[in-house]
N, C-alpha and C positions, 0 to 999 in steps of 0.2 A: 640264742639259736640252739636248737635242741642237739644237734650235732656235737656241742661240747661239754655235752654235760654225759659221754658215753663211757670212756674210759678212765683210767686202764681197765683190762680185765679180773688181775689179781687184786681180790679184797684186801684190806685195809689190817683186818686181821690176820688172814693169814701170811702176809708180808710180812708181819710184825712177829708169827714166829715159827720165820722163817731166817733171823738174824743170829750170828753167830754168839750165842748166850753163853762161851769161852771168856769175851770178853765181858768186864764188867758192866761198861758203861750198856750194852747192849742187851743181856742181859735185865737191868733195871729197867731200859723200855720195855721189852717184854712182860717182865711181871707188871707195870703200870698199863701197858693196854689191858692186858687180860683182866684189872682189879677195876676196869671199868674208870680208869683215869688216861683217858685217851689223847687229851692235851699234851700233858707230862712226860706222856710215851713218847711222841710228836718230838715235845723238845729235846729229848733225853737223846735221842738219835741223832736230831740233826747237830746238837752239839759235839756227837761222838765224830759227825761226819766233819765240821768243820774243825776240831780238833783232827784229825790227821792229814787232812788239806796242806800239804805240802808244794807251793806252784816251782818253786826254782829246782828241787829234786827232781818233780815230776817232767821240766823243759827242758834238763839239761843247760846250765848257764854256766856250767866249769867252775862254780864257785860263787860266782856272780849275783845280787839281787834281781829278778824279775824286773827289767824296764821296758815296757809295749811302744815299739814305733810302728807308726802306720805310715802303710805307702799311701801315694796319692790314689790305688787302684781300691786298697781296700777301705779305704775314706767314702769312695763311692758306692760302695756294697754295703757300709755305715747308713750315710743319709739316705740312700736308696731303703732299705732295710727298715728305715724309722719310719718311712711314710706308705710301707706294706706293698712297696715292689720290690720283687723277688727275680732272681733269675736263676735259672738252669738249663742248662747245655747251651748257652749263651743267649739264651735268649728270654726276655723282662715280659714278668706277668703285674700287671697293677690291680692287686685286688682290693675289696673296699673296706669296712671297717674289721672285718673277718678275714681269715684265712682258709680257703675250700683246700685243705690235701688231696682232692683227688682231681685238680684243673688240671687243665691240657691245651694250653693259648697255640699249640703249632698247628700249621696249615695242614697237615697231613695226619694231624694224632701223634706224633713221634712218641711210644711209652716212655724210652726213655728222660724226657722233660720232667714228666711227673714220678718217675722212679727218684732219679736222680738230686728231685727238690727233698725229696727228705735226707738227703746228707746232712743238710743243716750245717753248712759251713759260713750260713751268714750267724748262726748263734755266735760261732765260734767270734766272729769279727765285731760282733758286739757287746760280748765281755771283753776283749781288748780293750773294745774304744773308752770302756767305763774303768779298764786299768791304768790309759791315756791320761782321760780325763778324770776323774773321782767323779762325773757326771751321772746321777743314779739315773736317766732317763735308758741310758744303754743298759744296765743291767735289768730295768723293769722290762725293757722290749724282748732282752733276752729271753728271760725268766717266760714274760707272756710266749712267746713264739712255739717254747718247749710243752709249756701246758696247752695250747691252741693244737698240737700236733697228739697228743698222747688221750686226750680228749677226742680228738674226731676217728684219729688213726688207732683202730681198735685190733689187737692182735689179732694175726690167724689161727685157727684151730694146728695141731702138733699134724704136721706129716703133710702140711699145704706148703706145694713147688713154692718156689721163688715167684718163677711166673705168673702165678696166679694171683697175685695180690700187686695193690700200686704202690702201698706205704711200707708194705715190710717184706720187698726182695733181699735176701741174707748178703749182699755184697754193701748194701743202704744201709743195714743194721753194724756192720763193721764200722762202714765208715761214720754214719753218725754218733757212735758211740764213744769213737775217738775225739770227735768236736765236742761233746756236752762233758765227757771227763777234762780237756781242758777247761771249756768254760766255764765249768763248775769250781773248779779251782781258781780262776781269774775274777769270778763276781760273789767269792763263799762267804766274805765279812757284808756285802748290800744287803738290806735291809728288803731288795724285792725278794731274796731267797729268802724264805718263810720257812718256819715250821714245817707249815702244813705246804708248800710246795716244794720242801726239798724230800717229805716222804711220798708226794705223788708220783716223782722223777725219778724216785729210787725204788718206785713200784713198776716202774718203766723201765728201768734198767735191768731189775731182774729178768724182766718179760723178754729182753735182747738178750740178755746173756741164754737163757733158758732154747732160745729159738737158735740163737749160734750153735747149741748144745746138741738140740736134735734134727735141727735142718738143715745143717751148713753145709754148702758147696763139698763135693768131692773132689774136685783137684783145680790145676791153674793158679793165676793170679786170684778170682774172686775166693781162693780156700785162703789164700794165706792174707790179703785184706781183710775177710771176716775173722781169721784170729788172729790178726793184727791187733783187732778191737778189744775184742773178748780179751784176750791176755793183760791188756793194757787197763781196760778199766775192771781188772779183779787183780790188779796189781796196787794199782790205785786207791781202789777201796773195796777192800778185805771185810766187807761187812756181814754177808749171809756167811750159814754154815754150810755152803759149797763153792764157797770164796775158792778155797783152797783146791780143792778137785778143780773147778771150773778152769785154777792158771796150772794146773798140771796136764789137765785135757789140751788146753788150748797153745800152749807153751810144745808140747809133744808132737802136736797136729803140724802145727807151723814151719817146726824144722823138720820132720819128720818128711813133709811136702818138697820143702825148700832144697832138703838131698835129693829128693827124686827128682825135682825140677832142674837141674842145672846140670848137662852132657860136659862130658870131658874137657871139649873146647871153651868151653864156659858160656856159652849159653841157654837161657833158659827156653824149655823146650816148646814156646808160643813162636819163636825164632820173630818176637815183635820187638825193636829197639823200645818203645813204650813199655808194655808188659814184664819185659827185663828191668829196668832201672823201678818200676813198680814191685817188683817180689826185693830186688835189695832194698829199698826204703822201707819197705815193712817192716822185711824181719829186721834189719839195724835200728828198728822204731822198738820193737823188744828185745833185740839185744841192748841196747842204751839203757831200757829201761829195771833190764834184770842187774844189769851192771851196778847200778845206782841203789837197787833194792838188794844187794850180796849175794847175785845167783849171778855169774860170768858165766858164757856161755865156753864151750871147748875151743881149742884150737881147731878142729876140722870145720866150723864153722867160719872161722876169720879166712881160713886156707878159702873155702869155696866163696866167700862173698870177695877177697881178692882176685880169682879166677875169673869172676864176672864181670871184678870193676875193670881187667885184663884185655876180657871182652871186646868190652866198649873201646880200647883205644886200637884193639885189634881192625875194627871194625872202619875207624874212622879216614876221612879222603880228605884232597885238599882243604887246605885251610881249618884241620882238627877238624870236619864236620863228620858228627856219627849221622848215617842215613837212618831212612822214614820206613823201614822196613816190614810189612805185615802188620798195618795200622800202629806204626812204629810212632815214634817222635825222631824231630830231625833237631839238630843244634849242636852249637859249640861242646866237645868232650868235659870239659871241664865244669860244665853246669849238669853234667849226666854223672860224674863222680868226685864233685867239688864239696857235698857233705862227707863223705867217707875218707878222704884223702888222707886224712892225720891218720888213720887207723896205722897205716903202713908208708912211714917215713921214710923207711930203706929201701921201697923198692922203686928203683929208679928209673924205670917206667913209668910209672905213674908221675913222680915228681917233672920228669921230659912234659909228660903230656899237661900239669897243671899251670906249665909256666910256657908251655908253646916253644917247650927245646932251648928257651934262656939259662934251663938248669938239669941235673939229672942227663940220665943215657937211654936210647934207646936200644936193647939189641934185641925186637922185634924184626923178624926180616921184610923186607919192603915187598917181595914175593910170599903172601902169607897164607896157608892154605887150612879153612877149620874147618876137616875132615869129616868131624859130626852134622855140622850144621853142613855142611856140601858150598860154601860159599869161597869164594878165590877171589881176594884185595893183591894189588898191585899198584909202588908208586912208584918214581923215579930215585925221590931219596926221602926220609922223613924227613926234612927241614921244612917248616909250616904243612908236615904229613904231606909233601908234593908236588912238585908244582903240578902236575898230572895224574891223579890215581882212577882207579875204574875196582868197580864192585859187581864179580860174576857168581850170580845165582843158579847154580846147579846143582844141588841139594833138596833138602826133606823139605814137605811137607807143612810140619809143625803143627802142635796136637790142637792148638786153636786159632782165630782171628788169623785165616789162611788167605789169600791170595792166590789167583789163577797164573804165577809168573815162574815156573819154571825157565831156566836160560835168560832169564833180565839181565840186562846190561847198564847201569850206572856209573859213570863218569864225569870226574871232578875237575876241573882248572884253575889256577891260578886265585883258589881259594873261593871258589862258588862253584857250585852245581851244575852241570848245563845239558847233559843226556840224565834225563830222570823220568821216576816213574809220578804216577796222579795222586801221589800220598794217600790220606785217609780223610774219611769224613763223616759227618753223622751216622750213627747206626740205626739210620731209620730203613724204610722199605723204596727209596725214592730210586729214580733213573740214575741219578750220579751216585747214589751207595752202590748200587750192581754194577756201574761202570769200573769205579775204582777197587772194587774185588774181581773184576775180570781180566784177564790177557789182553784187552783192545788200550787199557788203561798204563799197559809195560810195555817194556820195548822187547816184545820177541816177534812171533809171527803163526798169523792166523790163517784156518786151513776152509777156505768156501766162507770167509765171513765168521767164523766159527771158533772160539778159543779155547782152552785146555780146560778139561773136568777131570781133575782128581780128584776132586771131593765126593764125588759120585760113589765110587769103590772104597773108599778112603777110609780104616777105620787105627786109631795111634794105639799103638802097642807099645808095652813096657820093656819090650828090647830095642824098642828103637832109638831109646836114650841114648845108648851106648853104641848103637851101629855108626859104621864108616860110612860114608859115599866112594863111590866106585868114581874119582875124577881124573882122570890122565894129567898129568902136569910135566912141565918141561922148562928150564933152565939156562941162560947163558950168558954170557959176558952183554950182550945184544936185546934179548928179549925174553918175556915169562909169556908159556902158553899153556894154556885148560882148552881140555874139552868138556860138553856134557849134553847131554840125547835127553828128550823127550819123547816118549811111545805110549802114553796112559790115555789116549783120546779125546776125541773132541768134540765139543756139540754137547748139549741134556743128554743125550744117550752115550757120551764120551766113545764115539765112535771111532775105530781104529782106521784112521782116514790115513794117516802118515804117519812118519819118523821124523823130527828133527832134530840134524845135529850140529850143536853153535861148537863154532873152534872159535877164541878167544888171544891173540894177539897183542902183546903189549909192547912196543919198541920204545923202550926206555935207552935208546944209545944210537938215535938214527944218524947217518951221514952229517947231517943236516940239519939246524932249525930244534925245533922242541919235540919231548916226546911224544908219541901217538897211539892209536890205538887201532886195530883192526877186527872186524867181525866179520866170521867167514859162515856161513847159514845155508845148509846141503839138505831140501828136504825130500823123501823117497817116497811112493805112494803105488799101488799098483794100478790105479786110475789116474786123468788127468785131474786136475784141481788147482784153483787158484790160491798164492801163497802170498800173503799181503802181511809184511814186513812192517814195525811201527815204532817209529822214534819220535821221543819225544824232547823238544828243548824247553829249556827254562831261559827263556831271553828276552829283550826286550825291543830288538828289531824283529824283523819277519826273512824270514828263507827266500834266498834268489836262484832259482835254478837254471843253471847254463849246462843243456846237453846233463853229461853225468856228473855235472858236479856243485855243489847244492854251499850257498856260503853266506853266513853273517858274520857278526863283528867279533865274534867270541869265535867261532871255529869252521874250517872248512869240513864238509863233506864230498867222499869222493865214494861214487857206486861203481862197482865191477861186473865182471860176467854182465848178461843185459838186462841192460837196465828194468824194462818194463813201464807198467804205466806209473806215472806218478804224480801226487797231490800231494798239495798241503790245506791241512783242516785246521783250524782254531776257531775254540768255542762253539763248535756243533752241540746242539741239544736233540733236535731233530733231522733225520725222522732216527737216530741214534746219536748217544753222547760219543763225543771224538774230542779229542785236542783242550783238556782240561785238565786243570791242576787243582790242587784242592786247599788252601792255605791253613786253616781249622776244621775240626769237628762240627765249626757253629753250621748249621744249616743256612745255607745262601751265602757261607764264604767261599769259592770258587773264581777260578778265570781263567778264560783261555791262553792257550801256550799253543806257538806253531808247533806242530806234529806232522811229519812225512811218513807217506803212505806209499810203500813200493809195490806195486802188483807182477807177480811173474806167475804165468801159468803152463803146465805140465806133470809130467808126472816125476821127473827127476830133475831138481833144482838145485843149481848151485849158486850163489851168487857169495858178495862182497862187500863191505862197506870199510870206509879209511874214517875214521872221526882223526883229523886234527886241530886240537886246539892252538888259536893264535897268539893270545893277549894282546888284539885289537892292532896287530902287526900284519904282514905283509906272511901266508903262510909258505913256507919254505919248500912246499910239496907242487910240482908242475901238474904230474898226472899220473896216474897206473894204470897198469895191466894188467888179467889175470886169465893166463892161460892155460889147463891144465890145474898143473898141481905149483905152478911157478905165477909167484906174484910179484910184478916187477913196480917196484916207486919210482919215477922219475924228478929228480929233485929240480930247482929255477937255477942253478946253478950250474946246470950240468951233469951233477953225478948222478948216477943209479944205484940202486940196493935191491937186493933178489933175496926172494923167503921161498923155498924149497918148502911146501905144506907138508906134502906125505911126507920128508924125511924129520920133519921138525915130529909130526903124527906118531912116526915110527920110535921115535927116541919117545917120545911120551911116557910115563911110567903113575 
């Protein structure tokens, strides 16, 4: 097929001298290309390359010989892989005796599928399998896959976007460049790596490192992935005579980034639980690797990648779970800083959180407030992180993968989730990716149908690392309360339609029964307008609504001030998305989640909401009041409890 017979760009000669002639053996290739002995040169290289092929230095094995176990997941990215089905972004392309790099099997186009397919993380799972097995068929499929993509997938001209290209977006050149330096190392003694194709692959190599060099991302996670790579495979192999430059450029860029990414409070400034645990894993991907190669990185580095991994347990609610925050990941703490954990043996915090509190202390306080990122956790006590915690979003922005959820409200039970937001999902163009970047998809509240646009005005400045949030906070033996206001607008034109202001309630010491949570939601307009309130549960029965009070098996809900109209949605597509959750990225993983729709209309609104969780008990709460600034609980038992709002407001600091 004519297609394969295109690249690379970089001739054969000038590759060749283009190696660093310091060394000997590189050197002697050089003067055999040029003396018209092209073979010779060929091998003289490739034996320099497999002479420093190092795999146990390069994996980190603590001493260990390199032994490849494969899960049963990546067995099927194997077979799959040997019979020319591919997948990316989860979803399997079957092509036929060739490889087209620039398919696109999604129903929509999604670019991402065919961006994505050139990471080539199935290379990587197929020099394993031929580490596995000593079966040369894995390393020939490999070897072909690499030369199949470097052949059709022909460089861009110097100063071409990312976006403009399908096969060489610079965050695809990081990351595949990391898979073919492992695999290169795992398949270096097979007999499919050739002569003549381990200098076509290292004409390809240059062409990535060369593109990392002059197009690489200016900031975020995609800067410190692309010199994730770059650093790594000129760490690896020191071949050209800008080996050197290239891990000094790329090495400088990485933490250079990595300081400026990471606020005070330790998070990186995406404020995505994703994109966070993504820039630690990088950079600890070349710190490991400088470690190993006699370049340790400073102390100010270990202090901020501790501060992060801090973060994460700062962050996390019942049952250790770090939330899905800003196209985040959601999941158990320990699989979010269960690589890094031995870095920092003593600090026992981290040791609390890796053993789930069997070991280590915590003196994180359970009222925890990170100022930079504007966000307020609250639990009852750390033991399993709570039987009750809630996650208040009143805070920044974040310089990328934004979400429409100022005042989100997320709340944890007895080690599950059950007020949550529509997580993340494909980043295609589809109705359910605009859903879950919008305000209809959180639990705040919408103004005429209409939800918050701060992106509109929105542009992230480099003081903003380091700025506070303006949060009121309040303390006591009884309960932790936040406030925080939204006024940035609403609608495409972020129209200045209202204010609202979520007060934030936590009664970790009620009377009565287990703790609770209150939301108090006052919104002011100088027009009337309809103000339509949206919670969302993660449960598996459906919402029974009696009058004001709204109940499944996992928690009672109790409405204040009036009520208004109310529905419940799950799994609306049309004629808008409503009441959906999102479980992965894969396109078409989604499912409905009952979500309650409170409607109040005016121009000055106040209302209420009690969330208490049960544990499938009997809830402990009769009913409330809210009268004025006094909100009274009436418990089944009898007793009452009174929250004085303005003076709890007043005390606020």
């Amino acid at each position: 097929m004519e297609m394969y017979t295109i690249g690379p760009v970089l001739e054969e000669e000038a590759f060749f001298t283009m190696l660093d002639t310091r060394v000997e053996a590189l050197r002697a290739a050089e003067a055999a290309y040029l003396d018209g002995e092209k073979e010779r040169a060929r091998h003289l290289f490739a034996e320099h390359v497999r002479s420093i092929c190092d795999i146990d230095k390069l994996l980190d094995l603590g001493g260990k010989p390199y032994a490849p176990k494969l899960s049963e997941g990546l067995w099927r990215v194997v077979e799959d892989a040997m019979k020319n089905i591919l997948y990316s972004c989860g979803t399997p392309l079957q092509f036929g005796e060739e490889i087209d790099w620039y398919s696109n099997p999604t129903y929509n186009k999604y670019s991402e599928w065919t961006w994505q397919l050139t990471r080539h993380s199935f290379v990587d799972a197929l020099a394993t399998a031929y580490c596995a097995t000593g079966e040369e068929k894995y390393a020939e499929k490999a070897v072909w896959y690499m030369l199949s993509w470097i052949r059709q997938a022909v460089r861009p001209e110097d100063g071409t976007s990312p976006y403009a290209t399908l096969c060489w977006r610079t965050i695809e050149c990081g990351r595949r460049i990391q898979f073919w330096t492992d695999a290169i190392h795992k398949i270096i003694r097979s007999p499919a790596l050739t002569d003549e194709a381990l200098c076509v692959i290292f004409r390809s190599i240059w062409e990535t490192c060369h593109r990392l060099r002059v197009d690489h991302a200016k900031a975020t996670n995609w800067l410190v992935i692309e010199m994730t790579g770059f650093s790594k495979v000129s760490m690896a192999f020191p071949v050209f005579r800008e080996s050197k430059e290239f891990l000094t450029y790329a090495t400088k860029m990485l933490y250079d980034t990595f300081y400026q990414q990471i606020q005070p409070d330790g998070f990186q400034y995406e404020l995505s639980t994703c994109y966070h645990r993504v820039v630690i894993n990088e950079c600890m991907v070349v710190a490991n690797l400088l470690d190993r190669y006699g370049r340790r990185m400073d102390q100010k580095f270990y202090d901020t990648v501790e501060k992060a991994l801090m973060l994460l347990i700062r962050l996390c609610g019942s049952g250790f779970i770090v939330p899905d925050l800003s196209d985040g990941d959601y999941g158990d703490v320990r699989t979010f800083i269960g690589r890094h954990n031995h870095l920092f043996p003593d600090n026992q915090n981290i040791v609390y959180a890796m053993t789930h509190g069997e070991k280590g202390e915590c003196d994180i306080p359970t009222f925890d407030v990170l100022k930079n990122s504007g966000i307020v956790m609250a639990r009852d006590t750390w033991e399993n992180a709570g039987r009750i915690s809630l996650l208040f979003d009143a805070g920044k922005f974040g310089s990328n993968h934004q979400h429409e959820d100022k005042l989100n409200l997320l709340i944890s039970a007895f080690g599950k989730p059950i007020v949550v937001e529509s997580n993340r999902y494909a980043y295609d163009t589809s109705a359910i990716r605009r859903y879950v970047l919008a305000s209809a998809s959180h639990n705040t509240v919408l103004v005429d149908g209409m939800g918050q646009n701060r992106k509109k005005n929105y542009k992230w400045q480099r003081e903003m690392l380091e700025s506070e949030e303006d949060i009121p906070t309040y303390t006591d033996e009884v309960l932790n309360y936040a406030r925080g206001v939204y006024n940035e607008g609403y609608g495409e034109e972020a129209l200045p339609l209202a204010t609202h202001t979520r007060e934030v309630i936590f009664v970790k010491a009620p009377v009565c029964g287990y703790p609770y949570v209150i939301a108090v939601d006052t919104m002011t307009a100088d027009e009337e307008h309809t103000f339509e309130s949206v919670w969302h549960y993660d449960i598996l029965d459906d919402l029974k609504i009696d009058g004001n009070i709204i109940t499944c098996a996992d928690m009672t809900t109790i409405l204040l001030g009036e009520v208004g109209t109310l529905s419940v949605v799950k799994g609306q597509e049309e004629p808008f998305v409503q009441g959906i959750i999102c479980r992965s990225t894969k396109q078409g993983d989604y499912e409905g989640i009952p979500t309650l729709l409170r409607d109040n209309r005016g121009k000055n609104v106040r209302i209420a909401t009690i969330f208490a969780p049960t544990n499938g008990e009997e809830c402990a709460i009769d009913n409330a009041s809210f009268d004025g600034n006094i909100l009274t609980v009436i418990y089944k038992n009898g007793q009452v409890q009174q929250f004085d709002l303005k003076t709890i407001a007043d005390l606020a600091r």
